[in-house]
Biopython code that builds the backbone (N, CA, C, O; Angstrom):
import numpy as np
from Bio.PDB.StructureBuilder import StructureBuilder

atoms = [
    (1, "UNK", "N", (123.824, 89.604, 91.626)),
    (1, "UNK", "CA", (122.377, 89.629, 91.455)),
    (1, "UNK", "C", (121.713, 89.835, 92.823)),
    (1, "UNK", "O", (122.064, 89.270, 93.858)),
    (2, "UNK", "N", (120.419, 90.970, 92.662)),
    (2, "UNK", "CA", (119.879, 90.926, 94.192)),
    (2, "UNK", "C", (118.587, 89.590, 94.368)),
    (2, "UNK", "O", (118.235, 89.145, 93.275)),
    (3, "UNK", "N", (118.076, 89.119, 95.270)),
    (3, "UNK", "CA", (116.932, 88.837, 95.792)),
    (3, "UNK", "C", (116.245, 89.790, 95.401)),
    (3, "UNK", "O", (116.631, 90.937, 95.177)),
    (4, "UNK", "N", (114.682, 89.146, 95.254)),
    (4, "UNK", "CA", (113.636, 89.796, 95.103)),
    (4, "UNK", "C", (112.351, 88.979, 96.230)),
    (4, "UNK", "O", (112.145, 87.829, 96.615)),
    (5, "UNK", "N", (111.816, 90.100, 96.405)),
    (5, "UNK", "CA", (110.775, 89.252, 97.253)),
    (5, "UNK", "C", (109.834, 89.355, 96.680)),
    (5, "UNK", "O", (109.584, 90.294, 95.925)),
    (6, "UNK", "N", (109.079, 88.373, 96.927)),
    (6, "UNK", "CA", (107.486, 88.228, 95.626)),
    (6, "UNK", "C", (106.279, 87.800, 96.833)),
    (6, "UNK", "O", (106.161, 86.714, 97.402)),
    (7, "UNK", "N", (105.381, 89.142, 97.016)),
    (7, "UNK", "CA", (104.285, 89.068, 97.851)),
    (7, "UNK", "C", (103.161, 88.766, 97.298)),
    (7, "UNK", "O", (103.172, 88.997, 96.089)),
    (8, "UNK", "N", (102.111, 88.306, 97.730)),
    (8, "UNK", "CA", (101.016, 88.080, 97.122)),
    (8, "UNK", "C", (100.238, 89.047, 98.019)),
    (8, "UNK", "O", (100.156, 88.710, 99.200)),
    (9, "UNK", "N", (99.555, 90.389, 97.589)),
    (9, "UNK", "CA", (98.791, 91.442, 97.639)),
    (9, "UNK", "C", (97.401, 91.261, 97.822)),
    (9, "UNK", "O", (96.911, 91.686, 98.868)),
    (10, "UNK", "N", (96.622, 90.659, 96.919)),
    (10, "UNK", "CA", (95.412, 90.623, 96.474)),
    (10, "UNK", "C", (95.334, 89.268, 96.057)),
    (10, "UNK", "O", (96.200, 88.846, 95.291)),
    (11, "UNK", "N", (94.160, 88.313, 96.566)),
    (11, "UNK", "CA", (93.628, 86.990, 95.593)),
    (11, "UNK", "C", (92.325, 87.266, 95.350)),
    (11, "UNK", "O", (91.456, 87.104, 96.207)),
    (12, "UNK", "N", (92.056, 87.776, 93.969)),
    (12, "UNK", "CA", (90.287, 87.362, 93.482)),
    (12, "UNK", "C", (89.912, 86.365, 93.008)),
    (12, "UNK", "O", (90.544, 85.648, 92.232)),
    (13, "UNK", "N", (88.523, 86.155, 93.540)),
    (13, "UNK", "CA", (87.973, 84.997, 92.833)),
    (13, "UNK", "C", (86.431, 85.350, 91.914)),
    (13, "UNK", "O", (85.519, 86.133, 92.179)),
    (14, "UNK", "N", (86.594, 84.564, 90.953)),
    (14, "UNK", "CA", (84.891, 85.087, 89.852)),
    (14, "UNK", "C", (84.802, 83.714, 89.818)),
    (14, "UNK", "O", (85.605, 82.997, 89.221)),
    (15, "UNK", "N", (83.604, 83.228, 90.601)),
    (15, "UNK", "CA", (83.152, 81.904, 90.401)),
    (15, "UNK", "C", (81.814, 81.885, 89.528)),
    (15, "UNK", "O", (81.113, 80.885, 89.374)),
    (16, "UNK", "N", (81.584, 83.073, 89.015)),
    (16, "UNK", "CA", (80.689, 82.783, 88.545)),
    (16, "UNK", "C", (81.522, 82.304, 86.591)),
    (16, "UNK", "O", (80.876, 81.603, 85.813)),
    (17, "UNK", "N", (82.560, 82.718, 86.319)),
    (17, "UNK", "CA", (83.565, 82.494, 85.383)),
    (17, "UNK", "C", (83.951, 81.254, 85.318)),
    (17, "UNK", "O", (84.226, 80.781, 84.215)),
    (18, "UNK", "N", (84.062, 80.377, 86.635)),
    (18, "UNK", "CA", (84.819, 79.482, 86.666)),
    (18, "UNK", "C", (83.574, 78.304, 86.427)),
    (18, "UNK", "O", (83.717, 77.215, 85.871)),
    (19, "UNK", "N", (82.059, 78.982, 87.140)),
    (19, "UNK", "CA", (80.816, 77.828, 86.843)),
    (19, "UNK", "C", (80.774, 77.519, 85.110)),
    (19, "UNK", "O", (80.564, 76.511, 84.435)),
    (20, "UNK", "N", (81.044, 78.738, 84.848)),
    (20, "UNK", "CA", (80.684, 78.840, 83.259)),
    (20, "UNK", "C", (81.847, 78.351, 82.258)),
    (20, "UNK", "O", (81.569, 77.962, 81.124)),
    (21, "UNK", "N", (83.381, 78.402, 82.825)),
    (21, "UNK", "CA", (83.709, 78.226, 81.812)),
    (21, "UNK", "C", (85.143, 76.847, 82.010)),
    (21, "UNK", "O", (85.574, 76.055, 81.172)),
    (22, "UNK", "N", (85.599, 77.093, 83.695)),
    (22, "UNK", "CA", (86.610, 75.930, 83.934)),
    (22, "UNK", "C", (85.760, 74.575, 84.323)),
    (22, "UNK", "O", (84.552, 74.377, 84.454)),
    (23, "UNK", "N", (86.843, 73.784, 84.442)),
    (23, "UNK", "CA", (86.414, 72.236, 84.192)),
    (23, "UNK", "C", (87.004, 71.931, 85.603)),
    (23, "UNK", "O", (88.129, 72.256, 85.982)),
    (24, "UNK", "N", (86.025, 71.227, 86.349)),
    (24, "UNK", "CA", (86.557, 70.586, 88.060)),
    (24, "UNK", "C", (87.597, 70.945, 88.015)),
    (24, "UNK", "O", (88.207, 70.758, 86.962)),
    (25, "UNK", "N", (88.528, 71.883, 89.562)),
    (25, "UNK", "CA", (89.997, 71.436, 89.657)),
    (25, "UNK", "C", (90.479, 70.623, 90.805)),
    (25, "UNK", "O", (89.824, 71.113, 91.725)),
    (26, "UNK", "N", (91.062, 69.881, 91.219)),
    (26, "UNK", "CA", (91.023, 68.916, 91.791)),
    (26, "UNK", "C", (92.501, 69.928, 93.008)),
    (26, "UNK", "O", (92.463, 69.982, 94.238)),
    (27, "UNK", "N", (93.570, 70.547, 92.112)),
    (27, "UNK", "CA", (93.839, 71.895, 93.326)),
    (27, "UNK", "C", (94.119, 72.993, 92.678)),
    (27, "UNK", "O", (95.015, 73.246, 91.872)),
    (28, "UNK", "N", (93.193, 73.678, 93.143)),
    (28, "UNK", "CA", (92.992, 75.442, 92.999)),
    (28, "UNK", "C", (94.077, 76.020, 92.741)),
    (28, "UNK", "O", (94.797, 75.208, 92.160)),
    (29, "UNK", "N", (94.503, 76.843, 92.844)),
    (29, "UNK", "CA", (95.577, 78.060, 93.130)),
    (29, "UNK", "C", (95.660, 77.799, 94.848)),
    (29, "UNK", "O", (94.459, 77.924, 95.088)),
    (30, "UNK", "N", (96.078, 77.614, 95.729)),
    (30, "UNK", "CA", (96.630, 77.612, 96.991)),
    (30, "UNK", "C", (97.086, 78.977, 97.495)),
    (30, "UNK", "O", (96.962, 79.254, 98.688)),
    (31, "UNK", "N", (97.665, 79.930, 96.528)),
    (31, "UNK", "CA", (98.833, 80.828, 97.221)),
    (31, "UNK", "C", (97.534, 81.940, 98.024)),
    (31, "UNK", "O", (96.492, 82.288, 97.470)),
    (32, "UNK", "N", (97.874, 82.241, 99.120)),
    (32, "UNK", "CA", (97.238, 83.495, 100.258)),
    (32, "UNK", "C", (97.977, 84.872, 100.315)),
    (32, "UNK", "O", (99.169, 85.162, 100.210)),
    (33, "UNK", "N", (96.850, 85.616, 100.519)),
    (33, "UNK", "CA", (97.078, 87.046, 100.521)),
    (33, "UNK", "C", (97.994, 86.993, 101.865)),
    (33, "UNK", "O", (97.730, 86.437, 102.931)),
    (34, "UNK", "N", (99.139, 87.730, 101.501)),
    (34, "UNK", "CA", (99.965, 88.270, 102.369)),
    (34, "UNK", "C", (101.358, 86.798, 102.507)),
    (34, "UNK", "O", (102.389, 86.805, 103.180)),
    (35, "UNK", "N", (100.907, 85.897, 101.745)),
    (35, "UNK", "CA", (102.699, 84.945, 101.448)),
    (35, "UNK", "C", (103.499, 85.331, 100.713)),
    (35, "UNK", "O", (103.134, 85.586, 99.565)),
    (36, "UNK", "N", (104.756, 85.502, 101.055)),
    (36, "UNK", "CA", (106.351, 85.782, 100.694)),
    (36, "UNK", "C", (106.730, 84.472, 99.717)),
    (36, "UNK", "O", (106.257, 83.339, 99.630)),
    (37, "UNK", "N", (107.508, 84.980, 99.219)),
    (37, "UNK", "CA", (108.141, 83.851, 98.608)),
    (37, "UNK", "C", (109.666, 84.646, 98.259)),
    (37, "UNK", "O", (109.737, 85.871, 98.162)),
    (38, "UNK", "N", (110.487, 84.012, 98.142)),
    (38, "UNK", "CA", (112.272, 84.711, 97.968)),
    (38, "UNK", "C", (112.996, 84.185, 96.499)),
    (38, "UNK", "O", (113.493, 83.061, 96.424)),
    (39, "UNK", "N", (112.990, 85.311, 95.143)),
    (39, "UNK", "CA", (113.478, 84.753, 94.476)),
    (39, "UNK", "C", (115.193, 84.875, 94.564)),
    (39, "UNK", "O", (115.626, 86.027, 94.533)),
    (40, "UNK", "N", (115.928, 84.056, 94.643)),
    (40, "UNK", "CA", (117.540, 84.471, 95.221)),
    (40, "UNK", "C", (118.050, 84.181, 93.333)),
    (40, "UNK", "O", (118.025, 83.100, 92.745)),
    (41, "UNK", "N", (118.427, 85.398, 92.825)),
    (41, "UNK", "CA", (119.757, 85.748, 91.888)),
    (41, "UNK", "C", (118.759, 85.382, 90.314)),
    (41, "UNK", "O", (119.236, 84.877, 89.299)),
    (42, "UNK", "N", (117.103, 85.866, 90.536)),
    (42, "UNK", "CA", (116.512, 85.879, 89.257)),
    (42, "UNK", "C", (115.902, 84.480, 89.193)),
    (42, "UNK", "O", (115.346, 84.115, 88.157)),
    (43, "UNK", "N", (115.989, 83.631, 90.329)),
    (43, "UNK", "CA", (115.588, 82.150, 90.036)),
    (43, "UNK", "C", (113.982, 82.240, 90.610)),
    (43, "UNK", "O", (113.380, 83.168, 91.149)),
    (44, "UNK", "N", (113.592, 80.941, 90.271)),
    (44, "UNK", "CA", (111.833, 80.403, 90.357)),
    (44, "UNK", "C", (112.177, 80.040, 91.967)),
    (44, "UNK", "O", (112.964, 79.129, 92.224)),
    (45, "UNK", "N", (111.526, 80.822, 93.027)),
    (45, "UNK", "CA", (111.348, 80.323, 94.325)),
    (45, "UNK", "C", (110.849, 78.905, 94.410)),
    (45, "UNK", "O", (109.807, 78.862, 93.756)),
    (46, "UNK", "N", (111.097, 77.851, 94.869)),
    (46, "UNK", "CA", (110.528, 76.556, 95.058)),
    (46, "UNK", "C", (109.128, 76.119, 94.642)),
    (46, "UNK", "O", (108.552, 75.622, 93.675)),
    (47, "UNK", "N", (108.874, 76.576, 95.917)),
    (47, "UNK", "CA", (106.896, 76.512, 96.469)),
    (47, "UNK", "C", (106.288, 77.848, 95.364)),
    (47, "UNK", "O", (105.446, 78.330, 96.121)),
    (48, "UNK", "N", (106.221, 78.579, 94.265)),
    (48, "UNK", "CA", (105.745, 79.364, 93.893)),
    (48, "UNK", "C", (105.562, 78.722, 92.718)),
    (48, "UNK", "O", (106.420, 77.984, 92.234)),
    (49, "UNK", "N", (103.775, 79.098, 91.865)),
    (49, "UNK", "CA", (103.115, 78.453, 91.049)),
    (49, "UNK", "C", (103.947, 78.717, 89.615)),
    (49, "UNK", "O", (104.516, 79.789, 89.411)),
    (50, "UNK", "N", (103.952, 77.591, 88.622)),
    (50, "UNK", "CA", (104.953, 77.831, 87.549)),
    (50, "UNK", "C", (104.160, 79.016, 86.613)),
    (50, "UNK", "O", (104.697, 79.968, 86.046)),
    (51, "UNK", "N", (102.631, 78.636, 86.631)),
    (51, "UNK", "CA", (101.809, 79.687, 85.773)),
    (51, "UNK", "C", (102.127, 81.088, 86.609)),
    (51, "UNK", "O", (102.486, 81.927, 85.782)),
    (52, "UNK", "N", (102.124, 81.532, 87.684)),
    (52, "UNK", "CA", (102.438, 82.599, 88.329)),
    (52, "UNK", "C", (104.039, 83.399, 87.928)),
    (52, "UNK", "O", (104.228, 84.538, 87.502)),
    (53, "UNK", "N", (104.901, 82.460, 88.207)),
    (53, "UNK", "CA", (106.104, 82.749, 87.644)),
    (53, "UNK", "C", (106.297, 82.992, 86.355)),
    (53, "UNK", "O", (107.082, 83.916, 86.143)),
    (54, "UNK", "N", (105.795, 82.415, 85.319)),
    (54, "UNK", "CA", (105.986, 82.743, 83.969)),
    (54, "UNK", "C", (105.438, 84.555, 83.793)),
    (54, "UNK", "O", (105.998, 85.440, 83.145)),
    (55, "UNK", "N", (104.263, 84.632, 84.570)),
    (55, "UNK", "CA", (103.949, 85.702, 84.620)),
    (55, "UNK", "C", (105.232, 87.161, 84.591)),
    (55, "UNK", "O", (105.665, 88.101, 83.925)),
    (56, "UNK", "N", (105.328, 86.514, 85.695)),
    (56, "UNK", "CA", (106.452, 88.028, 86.769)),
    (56, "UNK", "C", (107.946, 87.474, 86.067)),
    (56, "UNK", "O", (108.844, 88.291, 85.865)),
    (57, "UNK", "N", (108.110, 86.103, 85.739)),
    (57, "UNK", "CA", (109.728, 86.176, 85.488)),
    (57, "UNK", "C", (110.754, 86.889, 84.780)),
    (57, "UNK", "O", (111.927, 86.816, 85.145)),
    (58, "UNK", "N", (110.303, 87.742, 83.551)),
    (58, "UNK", "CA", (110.987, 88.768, 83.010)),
    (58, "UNK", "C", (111.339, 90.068, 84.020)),
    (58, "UNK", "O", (112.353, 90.759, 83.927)),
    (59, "UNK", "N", (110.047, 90.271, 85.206)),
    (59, "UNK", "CA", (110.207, 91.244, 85.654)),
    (59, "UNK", "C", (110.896, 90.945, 86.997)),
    (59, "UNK", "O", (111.262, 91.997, 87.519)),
    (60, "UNK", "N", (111.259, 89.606, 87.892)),
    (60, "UNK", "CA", (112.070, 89.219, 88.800)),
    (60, "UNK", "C", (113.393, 89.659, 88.173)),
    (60, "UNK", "O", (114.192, 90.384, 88.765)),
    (61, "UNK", "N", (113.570, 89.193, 86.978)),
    (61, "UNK", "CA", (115.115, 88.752, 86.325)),
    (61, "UNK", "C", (115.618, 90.250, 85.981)),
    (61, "UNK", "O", (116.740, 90.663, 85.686)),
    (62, "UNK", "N", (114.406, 90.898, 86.123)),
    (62, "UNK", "CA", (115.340, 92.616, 85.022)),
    (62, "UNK", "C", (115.246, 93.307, 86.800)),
    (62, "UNK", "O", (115.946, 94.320, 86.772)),
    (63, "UNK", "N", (114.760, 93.155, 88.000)),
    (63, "UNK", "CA", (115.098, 93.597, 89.135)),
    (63, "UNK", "C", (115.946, 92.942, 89.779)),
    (63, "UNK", "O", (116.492, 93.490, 90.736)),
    (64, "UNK", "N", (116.242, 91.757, 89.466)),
    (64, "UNK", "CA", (117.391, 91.245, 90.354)),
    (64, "UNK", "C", (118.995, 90.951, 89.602)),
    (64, "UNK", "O", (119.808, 90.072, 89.888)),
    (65, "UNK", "N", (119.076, 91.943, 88.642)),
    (65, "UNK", "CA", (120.165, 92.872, 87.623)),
    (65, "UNK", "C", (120.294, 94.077, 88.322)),
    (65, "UNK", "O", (121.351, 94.708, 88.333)),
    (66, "UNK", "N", (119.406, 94.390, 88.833)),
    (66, "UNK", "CA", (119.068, 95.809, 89.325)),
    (66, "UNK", "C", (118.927, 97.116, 88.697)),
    (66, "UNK", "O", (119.249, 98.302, 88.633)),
    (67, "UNK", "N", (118.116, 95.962, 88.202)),
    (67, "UNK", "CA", (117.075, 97.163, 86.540)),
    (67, "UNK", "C", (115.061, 97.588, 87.541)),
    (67, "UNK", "O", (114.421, 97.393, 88.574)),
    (68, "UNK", "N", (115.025, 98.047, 86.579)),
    (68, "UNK", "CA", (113.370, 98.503, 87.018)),
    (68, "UNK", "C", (113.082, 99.723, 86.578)),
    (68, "UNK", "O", (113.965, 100.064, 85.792)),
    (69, "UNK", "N", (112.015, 100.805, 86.748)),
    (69, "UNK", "CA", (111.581, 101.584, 86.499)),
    (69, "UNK", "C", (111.078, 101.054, 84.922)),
    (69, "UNK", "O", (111.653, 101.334, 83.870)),
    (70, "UNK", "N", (109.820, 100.196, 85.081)),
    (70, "UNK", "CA", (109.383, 99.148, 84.086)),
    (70, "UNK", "C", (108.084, 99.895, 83.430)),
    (70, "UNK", "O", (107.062, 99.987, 84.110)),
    (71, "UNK", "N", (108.122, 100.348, 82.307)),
    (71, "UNK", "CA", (107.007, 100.722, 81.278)),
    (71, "UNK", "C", (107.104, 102.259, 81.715)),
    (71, "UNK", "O", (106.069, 102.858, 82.007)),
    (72, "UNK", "N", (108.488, 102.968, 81.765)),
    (72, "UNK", "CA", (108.381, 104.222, 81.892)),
    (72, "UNK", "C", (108.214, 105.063, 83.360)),
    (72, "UNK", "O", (108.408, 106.240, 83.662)),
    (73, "UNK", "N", (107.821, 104.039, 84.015)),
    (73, "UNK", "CA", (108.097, 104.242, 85.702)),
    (73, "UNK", "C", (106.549, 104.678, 85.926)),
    (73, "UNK", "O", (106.162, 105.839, 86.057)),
    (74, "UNK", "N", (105.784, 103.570, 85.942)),
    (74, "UNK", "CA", (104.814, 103.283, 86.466)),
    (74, "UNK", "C", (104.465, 103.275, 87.931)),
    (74, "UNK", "O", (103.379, 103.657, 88.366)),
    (75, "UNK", "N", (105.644, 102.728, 88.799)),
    (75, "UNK", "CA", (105.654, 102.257, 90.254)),
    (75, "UNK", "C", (106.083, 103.630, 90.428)),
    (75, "UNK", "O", (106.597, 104.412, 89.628)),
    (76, "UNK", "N", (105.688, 103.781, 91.918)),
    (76, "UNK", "CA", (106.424, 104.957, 92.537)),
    (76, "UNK", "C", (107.410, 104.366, 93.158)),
    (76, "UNK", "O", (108.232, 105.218, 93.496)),
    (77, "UNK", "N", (107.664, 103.501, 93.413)),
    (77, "UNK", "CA", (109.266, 102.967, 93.509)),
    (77, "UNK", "C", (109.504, 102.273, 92.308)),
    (77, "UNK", "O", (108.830, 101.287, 92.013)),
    (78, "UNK", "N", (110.628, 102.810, 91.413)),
    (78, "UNK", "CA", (111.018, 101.986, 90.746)),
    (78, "UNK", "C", (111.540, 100.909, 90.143)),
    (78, "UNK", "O", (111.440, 100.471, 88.997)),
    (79, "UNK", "N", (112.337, 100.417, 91.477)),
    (79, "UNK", "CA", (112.331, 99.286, 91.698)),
    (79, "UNK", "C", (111.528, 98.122, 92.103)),
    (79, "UNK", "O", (112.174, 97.074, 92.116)),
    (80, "UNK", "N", (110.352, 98.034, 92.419)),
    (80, "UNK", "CA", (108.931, 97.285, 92.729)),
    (80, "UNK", "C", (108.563, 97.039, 91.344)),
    (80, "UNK", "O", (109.160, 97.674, 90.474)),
    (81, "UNK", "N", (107.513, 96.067, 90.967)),
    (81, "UNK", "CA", (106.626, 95.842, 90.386)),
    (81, "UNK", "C", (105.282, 95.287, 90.482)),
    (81, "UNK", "O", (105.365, 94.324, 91.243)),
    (82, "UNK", "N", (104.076, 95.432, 90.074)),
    (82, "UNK", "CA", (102.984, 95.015, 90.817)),
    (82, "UNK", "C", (102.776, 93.829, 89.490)),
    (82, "UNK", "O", (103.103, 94.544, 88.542)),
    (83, "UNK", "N", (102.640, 93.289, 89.247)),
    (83, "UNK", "CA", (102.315, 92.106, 88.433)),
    (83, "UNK", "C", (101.084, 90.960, 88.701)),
    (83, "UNK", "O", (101.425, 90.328, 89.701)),
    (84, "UNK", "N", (99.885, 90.493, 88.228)),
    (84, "UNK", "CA", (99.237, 89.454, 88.325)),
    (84, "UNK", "C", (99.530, 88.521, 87.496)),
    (84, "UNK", "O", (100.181, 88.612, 86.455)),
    (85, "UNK", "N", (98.956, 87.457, 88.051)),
    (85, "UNK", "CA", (98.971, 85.552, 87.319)),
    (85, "UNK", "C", (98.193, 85.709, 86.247)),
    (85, "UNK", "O", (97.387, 86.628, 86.101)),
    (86, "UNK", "N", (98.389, 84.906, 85.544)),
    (86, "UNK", "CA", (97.569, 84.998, 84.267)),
    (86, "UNK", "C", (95.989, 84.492, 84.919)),
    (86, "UNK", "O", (95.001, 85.100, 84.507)),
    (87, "UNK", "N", (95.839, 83.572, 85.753)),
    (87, "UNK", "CA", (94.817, 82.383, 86.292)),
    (87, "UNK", "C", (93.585, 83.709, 86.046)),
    (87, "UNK", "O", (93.665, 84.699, 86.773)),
    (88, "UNK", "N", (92.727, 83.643, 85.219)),
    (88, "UNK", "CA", (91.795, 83.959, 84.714)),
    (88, "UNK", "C", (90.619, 83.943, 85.414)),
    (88, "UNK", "O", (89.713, 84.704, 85.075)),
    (89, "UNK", "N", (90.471, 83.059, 86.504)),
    (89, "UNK", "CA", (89.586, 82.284, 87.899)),
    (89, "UNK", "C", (90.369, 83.023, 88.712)),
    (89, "UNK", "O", (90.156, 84.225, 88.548)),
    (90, "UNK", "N", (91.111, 82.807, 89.443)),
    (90, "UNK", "CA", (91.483, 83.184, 90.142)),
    (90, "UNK", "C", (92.976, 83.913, 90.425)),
    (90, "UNK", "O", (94.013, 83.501, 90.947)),
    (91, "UNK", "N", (92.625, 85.045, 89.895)),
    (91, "UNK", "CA", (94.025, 86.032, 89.609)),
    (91, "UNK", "C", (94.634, 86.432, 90.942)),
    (91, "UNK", "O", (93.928, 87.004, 91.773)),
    (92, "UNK", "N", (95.856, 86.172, 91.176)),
    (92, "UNK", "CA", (96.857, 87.084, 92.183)),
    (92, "UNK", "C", (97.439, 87.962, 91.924)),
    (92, "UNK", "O", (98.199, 87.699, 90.992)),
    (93, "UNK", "N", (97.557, 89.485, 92.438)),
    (93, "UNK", "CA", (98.649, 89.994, 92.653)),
    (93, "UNK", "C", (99.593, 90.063, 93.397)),
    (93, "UNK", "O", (99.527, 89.943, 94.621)),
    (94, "UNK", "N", (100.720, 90.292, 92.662)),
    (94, "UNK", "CA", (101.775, 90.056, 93.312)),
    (94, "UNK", "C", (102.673, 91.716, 93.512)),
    (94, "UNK", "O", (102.748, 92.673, 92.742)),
    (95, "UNK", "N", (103.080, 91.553, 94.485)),
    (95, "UNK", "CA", (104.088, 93.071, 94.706)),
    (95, "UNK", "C", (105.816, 92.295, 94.577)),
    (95, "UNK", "O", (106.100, 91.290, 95.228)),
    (96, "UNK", "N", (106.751, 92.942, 93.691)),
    (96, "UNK", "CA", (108.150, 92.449, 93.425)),
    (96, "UNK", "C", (108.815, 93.328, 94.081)),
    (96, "UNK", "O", (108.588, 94.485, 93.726)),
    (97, "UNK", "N", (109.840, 93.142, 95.230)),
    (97, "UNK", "CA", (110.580, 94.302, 95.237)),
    (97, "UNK", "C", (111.809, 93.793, 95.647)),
    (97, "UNK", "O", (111.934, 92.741, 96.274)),
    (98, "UNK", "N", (113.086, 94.821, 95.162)),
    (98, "UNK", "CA", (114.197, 93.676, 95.506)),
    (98, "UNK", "C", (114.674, 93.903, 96.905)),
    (98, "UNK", "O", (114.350, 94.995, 97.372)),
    (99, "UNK", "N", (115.431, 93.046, 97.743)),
    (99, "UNK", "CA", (116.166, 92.581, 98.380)),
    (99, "UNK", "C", (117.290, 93.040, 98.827)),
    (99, "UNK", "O", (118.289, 92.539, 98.311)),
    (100, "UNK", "N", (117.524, 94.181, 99.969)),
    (100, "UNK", "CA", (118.974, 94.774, 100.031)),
    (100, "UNK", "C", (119.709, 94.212, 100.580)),
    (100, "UNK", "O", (120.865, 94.626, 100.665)),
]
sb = StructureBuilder()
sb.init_structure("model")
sb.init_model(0)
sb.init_chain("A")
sb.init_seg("    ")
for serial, (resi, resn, name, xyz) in enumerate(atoms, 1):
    if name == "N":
        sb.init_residue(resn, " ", resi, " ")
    sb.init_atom(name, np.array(xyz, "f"), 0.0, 1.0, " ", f" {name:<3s}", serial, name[0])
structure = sb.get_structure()
């Protein structure tokens, strides 16, 4: 199985979504544009959010098989994937790519 590395690309925030529709959070989403995280052999990196991971984990696990070219070859590398968090407030993207 390869490593995959899981970047965080992009963090948006719509607070005007979150006035209207989430309830106090006591901690946010934390993760920053431009943190690494290392998934080694398809596994959940440590420090990386479980709602985030549920996201990307089909698509860690089918690149670190050393599968990809995902929905017909979307990526211009086919091995990459660009994937966001579900977090509705505050969505990340993430860039997947594996590990040589």
């Amino acid at each position: 199985m390869k490593d995959v590395r899981i970047t965080a690309v992009r963090k948006a925030n719509y607070p005007d979504l979150s006035v209207r529709y989430e309830l106090p959070q006591d901690t946010p989403c934390s993760v920053e544009e431009g943190q690494t995280f290392l998934s080694r052999g398809g596994r959940k990196p440590p420090d990386l959010c479980e709602s985030a991971w549920e996201s990307m984990r089909p698509f860690v696990e089918e690149l670190a098989r050393g599968g990809g070219n995902f929905f017909g070859g979307w990526m211009k590398d086919p091995h990459t994937a660009m994937i966001s968090c579900n977090d509705g407030f505050r969505p990340v993207s993430f860039l997947l790519e594996t590990v040589e």
